[in-house]
N, C-alpha and C positions, 0 to 999 in steps of 0.2 A: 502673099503678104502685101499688103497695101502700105504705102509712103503718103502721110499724108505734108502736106506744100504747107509750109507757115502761113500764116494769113497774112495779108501786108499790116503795116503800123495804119494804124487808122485812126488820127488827132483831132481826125473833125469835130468831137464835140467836149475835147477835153477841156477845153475853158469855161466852159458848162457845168462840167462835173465837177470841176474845180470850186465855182462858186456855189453849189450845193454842196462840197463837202465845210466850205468858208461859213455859211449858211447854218447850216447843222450841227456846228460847231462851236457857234457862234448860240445857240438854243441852247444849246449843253450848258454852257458856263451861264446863262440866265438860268435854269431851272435850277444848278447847282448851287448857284448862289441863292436863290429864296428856298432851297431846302436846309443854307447855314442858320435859319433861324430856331432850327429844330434841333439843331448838332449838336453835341460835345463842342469842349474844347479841342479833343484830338480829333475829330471827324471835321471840324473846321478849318484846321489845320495841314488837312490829306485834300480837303476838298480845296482850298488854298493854291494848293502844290499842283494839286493835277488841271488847275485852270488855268496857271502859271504855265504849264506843260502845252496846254491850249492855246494859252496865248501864241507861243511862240511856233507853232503850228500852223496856226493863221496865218502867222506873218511868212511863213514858208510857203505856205500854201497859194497868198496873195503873187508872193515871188514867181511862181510857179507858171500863174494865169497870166502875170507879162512877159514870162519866155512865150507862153503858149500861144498867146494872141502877136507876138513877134513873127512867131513861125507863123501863124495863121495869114500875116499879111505878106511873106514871104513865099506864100504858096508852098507851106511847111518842109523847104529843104533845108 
């Protein structure tokens, strides 16, 4: 039976991933909003909600990328 070793935390390029998920996310709520021209009124409504949901995703996510760039000039201890 073999034990395999954690691998270490590895943050080097989380700040990166981070602003491709900000990025990504950030398309989302563009494309969802020029497909509310097509909607319902209930599908306008959900689509609404879940950009509202995005919104505030972002903003975690922004939070996120100045812990991570904090640690990054910390030499991430």
């Amino acid at each position: 039976m073999t034990h395999n070793n954690p691998k270490p935390d590895d943050r080097s390029d989380n700040v990166e991933k981070l602003q491709d998920m900000v990025q990504n996310t950030q398309e989302n709520i563009n494309e969802a909003n020029a497909t509310m021209e097509f909607a319902s009124e209930h599908e306008k409504q959900n689509i609404k909600a879940k950009n509202q949901r995005r919104e505030e995703s972002i903003e975690g996510m922004k939070s996120e990328i100045q812990d991570e760039a904090k640690a990054r000039e910390n030499g991430f201890q």
